[in-house]
SEMI-722137 format. One record per residue (C-alpha): residue in three letters; x, y, z; residue number from 1. Coordinates in nm, 4 decimals, padded with zeros to 6 digits, always signed. Example, Ala and Ser with C-alpha at 12.3 -4.5 7.8 and 13.67 -1.06 7.14 Angstrom:
BEGIN
ala, +01.2300, -00.4500, +00.7800, 1
ser, +01.3670, -00.1060, +00.7140, 2
This chain:
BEGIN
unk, -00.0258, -02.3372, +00.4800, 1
unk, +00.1688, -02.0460, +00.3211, 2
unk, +00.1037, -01.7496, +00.5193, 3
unk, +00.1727, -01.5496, +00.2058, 4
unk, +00.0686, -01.7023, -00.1331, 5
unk, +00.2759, -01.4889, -00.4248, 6
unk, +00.2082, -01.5183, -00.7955, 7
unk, +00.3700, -01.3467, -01.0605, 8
unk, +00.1425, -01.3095, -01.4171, 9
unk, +00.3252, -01.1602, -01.6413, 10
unk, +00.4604, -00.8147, -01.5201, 11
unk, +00.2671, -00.7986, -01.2516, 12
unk, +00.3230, -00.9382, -00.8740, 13
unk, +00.0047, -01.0727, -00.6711, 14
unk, -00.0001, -01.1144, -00.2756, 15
unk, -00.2439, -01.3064, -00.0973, 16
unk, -00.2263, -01.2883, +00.3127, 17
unk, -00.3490, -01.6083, +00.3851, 18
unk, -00.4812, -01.6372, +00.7216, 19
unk, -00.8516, -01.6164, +00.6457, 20
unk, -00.9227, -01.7442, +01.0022, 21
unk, -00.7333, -01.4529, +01.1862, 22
unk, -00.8456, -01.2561, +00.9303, 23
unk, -00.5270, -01.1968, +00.8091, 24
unk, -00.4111, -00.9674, +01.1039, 25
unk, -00.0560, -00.8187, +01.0456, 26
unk, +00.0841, -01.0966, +01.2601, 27
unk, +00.4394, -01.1486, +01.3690, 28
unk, +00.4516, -01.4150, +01.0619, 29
unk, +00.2758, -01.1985, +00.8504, 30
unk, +00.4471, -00.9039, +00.9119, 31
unk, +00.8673, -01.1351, +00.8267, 32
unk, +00.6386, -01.2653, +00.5102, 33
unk, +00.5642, -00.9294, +00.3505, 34
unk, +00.8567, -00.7717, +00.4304, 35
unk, +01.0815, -01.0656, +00.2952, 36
unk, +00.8865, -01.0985, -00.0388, 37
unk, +00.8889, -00.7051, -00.0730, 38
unk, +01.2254, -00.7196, -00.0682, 39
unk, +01.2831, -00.9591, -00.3331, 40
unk, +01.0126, -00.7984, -00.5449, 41
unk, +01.1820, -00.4745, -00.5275, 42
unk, +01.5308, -00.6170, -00.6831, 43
unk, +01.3212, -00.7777, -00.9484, 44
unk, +01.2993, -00.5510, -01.2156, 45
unk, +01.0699, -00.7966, -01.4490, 46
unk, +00.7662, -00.6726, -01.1987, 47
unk, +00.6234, -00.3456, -01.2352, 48
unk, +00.3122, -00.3313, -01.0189, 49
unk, +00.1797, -00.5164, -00.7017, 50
unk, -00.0870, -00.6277, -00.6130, 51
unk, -00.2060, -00.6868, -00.1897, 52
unk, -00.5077, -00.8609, -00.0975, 53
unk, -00.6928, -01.0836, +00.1847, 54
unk, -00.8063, -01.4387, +00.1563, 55
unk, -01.1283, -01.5091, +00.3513, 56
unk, -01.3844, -01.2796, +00.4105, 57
unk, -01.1293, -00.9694, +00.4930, 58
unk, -00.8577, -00.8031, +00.3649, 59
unk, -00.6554, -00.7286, +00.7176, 60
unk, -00.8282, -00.6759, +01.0728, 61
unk, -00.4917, -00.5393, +01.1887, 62
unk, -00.2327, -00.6484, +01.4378, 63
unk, -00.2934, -01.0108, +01.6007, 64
unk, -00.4320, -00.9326, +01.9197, 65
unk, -00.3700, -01.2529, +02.0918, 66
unk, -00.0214, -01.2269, +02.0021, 67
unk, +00.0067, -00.9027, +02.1659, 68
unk, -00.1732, -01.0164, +02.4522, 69
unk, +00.0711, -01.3028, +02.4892, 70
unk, +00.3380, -01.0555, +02.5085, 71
unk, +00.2827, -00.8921, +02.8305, 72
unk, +00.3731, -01.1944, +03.0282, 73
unk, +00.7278, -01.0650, +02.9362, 74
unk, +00.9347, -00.9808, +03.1575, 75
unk, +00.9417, -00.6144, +03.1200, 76
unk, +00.4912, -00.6619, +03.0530, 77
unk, +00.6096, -00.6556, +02.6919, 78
unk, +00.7482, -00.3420, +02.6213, 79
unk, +01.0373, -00.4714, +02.4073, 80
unk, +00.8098, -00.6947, +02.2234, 81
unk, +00.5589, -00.4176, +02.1396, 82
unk, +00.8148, -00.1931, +02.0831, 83
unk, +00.9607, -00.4924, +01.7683, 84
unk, +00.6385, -00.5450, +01.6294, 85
unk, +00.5676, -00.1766, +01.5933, 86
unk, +00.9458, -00.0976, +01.4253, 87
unk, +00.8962, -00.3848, +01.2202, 88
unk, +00.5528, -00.2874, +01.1123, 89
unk, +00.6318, +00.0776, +01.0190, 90
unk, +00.9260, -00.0924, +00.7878, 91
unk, +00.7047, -00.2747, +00.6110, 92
unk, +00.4750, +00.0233, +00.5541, 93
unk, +00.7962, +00.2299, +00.4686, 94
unk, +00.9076, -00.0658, +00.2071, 95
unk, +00.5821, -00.0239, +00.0473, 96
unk, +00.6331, +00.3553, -00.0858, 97
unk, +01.0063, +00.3062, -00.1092, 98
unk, +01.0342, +00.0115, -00.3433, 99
unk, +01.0292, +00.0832, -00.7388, 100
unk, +00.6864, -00.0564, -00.8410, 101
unk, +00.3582, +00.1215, -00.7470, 102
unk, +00.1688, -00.1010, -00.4990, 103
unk, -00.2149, -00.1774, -00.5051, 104
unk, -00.4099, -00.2669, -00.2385, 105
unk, -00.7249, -00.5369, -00.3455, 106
unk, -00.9590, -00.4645, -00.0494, 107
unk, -01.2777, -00.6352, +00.0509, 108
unk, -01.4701, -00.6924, +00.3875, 109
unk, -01.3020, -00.5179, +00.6107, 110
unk, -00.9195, -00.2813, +00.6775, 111
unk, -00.9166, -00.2071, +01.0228, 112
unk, -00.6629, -00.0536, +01.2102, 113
unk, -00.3261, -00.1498, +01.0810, 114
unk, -00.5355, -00.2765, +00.8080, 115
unk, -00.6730, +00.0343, +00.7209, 116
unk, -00.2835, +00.1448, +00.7944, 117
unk, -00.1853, -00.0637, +00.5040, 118
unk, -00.4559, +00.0836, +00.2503, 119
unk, -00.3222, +00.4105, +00.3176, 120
unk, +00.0220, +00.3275, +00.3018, 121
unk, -00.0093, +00.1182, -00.0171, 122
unk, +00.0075, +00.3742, -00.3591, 123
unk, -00.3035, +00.2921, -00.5170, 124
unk, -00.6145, +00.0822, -00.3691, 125
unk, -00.9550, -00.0641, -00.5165, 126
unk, -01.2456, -00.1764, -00.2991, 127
unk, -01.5311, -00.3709, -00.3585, 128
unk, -01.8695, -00.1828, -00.2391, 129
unk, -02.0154, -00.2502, +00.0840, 130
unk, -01.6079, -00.2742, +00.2274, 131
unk, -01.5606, -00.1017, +00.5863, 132
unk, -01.2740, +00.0796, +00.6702, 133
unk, -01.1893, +00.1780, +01.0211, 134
unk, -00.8796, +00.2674, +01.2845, 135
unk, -01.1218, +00.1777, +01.5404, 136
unk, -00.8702, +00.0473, +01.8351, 137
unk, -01.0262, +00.3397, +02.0530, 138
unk, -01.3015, +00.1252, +02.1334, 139
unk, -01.1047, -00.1274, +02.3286, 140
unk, -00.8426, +00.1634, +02.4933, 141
unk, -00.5519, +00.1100, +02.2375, 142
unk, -00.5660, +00.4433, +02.0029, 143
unk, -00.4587, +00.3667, +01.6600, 144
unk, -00.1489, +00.5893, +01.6363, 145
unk, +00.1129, +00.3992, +01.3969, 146
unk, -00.1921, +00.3182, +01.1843, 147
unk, -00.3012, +00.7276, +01.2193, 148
unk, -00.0051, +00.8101, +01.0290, 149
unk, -00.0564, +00.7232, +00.7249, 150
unk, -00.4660, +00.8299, +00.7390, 151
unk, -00.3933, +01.1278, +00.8445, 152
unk, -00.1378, +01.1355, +00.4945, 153
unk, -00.4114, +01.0441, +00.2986, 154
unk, -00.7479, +01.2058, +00.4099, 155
unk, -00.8209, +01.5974, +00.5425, 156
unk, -00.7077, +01.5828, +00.9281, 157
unk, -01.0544, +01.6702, +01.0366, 158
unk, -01.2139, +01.3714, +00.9133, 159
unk, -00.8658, +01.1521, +01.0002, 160
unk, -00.9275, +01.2788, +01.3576, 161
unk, -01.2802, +01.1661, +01.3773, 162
unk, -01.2353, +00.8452, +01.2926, 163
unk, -00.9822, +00.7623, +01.5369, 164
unk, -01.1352, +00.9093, +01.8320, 165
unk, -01.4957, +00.7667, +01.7738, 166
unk, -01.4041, +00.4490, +01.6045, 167
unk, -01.6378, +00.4630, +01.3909, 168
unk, -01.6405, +00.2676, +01.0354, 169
unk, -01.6613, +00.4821, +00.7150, 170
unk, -01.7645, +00.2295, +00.3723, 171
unk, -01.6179, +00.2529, -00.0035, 172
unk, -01.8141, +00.5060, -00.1026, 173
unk, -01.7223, +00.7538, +00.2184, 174
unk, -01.3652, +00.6269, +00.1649, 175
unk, -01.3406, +00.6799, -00.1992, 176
unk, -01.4837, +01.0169, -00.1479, 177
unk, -01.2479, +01.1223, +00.1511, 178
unk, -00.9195, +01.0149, -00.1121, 179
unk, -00.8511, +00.6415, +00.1068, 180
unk, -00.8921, +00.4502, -00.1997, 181
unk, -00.9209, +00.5422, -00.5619, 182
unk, -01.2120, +00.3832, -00.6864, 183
unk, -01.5161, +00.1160, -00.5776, 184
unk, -01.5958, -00.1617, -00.7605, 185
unk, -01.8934, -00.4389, -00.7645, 186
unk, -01.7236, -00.7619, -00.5732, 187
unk, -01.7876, -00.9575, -00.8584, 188
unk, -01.5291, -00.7648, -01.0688, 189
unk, -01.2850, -00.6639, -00.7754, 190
unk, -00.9996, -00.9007, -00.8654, 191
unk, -01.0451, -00.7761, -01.2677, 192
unk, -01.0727, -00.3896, -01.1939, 193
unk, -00.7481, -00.4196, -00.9777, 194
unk, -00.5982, -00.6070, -01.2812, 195
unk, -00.6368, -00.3924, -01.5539, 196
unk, -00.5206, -00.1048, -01.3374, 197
unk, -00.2027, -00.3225, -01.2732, 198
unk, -00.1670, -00.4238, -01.6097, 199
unk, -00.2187, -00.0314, -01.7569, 200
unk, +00.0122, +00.0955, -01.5257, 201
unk, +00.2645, -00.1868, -01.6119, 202
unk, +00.2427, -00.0800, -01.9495, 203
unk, +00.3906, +00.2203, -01.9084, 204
unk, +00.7943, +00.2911, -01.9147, 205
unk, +00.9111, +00.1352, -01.5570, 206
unk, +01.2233, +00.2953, -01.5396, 207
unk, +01.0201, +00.6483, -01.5824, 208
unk, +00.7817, +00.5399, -01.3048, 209
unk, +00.9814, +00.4284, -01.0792, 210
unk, +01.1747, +00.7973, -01.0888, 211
unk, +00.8393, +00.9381, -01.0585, 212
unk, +00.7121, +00.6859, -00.7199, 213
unk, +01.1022, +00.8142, -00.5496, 214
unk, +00.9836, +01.1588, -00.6559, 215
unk, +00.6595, +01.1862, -00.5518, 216
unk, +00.7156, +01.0645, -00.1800, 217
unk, +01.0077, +01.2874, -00.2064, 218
unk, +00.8805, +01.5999, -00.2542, 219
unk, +00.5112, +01.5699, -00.0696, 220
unk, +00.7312, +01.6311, +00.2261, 221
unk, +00.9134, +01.9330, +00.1167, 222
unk, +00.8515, +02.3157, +00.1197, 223
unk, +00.7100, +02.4305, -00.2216, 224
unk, +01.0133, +02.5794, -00.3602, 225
unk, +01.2176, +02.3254, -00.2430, 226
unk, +00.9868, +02.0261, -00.4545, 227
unk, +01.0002, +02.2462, -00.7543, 228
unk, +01.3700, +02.2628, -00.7151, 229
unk, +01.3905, +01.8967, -00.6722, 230
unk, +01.1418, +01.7939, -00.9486, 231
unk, +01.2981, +01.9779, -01.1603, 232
unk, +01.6180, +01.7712, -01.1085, 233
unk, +01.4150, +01.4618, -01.1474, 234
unk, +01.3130, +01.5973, -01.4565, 235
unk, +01.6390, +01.6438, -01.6137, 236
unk, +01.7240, +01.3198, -01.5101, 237
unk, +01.4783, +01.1347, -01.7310, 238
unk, +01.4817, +01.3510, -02.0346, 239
unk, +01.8196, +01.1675, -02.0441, 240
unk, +01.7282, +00.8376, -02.0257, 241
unk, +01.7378, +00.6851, -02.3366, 242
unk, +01.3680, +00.5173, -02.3875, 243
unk, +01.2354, +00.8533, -02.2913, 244
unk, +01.3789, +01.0114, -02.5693, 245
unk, +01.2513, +00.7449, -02.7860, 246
unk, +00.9048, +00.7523, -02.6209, 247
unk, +00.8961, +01.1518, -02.6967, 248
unk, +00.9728, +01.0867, -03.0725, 249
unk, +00.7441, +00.7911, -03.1017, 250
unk, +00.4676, +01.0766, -02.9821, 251
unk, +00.5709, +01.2949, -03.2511, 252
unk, +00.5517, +01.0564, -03.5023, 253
unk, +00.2043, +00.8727, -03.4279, 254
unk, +00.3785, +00.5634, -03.3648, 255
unk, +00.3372, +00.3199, -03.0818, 256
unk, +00.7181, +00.3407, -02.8925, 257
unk, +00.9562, +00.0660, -02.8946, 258
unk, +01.1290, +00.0410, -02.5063, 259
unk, +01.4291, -00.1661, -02.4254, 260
unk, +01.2748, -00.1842, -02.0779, 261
């Protein structure tokens, strides 16, 4: 069984994690699958958008637990280990907001801990109602801290903070409202609502949003004057690009524009 199933339709790149029976935990396999074929998406510049999503009855239940268990027979009670899963967990996560293409997360049934890590992380993310969405590791002694990084990036700190120290689960609706996903959907029409987001953003210049993706994670991070200096730079970089221009004058002109990319 592929761990990953990948299908390209048109410009648009679909990932399924395919181990409905483990829920499709971020599992040492899992985790060498996503970031291989994010790698080679990322060089591809025939895909504009990805798509994530879960086979089975959950998106991602976060890290394999049995795995981790089996790791503290190490030697050193699997420090090392731990310490390889977690590096190579955050570097997926990282690949996610540095590659070119905005990245949309398909969620249904449940994101829990690193699976709620990889909502947040992902760019853009569409949920079917009645979804549950949780960094709930408190409630077996392991506090959700990798995973709290990017929660606490996307929701108000208050509300990050209360989630990971009563483990509680928040649904769609809470998480739609708190800014964890963008929109909720029926489940009937999950996989079509995530598609014609793809395929709209797709439609748009590529070259132009891939400047703006860099851009955006660039200057979230920076001092205000210091992101309108940068910006501004970014700016002036694509008012030189060439389809730009063309896409400005196609504006002015009531015409649809015609991009070489």
């Amino acid at each position: 069984m592929t761990i990953l199933q990948v299908e390209v339709r048109g410009a648009v790149a679909h990932l399924t994690m395919n181990a409905p029976e483990r829920l499709n935990a971020l599992s040492d396999e899992m985790l060498v699958a996503l970031q291989t074929t994010l790698n080679t998406i990322a060089a591809d510049t025939q895909v504009r958008v990805v798509v994530i999503a879960g086979a089975g009855k959950a998106f991602c239940a976060g890290h394999d637990l049995r795995q981790m268990t089996a790791m503290r027979e190490n030697a050193d009670g699997g420090v090392a280990a731990f310490k390889d899963l977690f590096d190579r967990c955050a570097a997926v996560m990282a690949r996610i907001q540095s590659m070119p293409q905005p990245v949309i997360a398909q969620v249904h049934g449940i994101a829990t801990a690193a699976g709620c890590q990889l909502v947040a992380t992902c760019d853009l993310a569409v949920a079917a109602t009645g979804t549950r969405f949780g960094v709930n590791g408190v409630n077996i002694g392991l506090f959700c801290s990798t995973p709290m990084v990017a929660l606490s990036r996307n929701i108000q700190r208050k509300k990050a903070f209360e989630m990971l120290v009563t483990g509680d689960f928040i649904d769609a609706n809470r998480a739609e409202e708190l800014g964890l996903i963008n929109r909720v959907v029926d489940p009937d029409d999950l996989e079509s609502e995530t598609i014609a987001l793809a395929d709209q953003i797709a439609s748009k210049l590529g070259s132009a949003v891939k400047l703006g993706k860099t851009a955006f994670y660039q200057q979230i991070q920076m001092p205000i004057d210091q992101a309108y200096a940068y910006t501004g730079d970014v700016m002036v970089e694509n008012m030189q690009n060439k389809d730009t221009v063309e896409g400005i004058n196609a504006f002015l002109e009531k015409r649809d524009p015609e991009w070489s990319q």
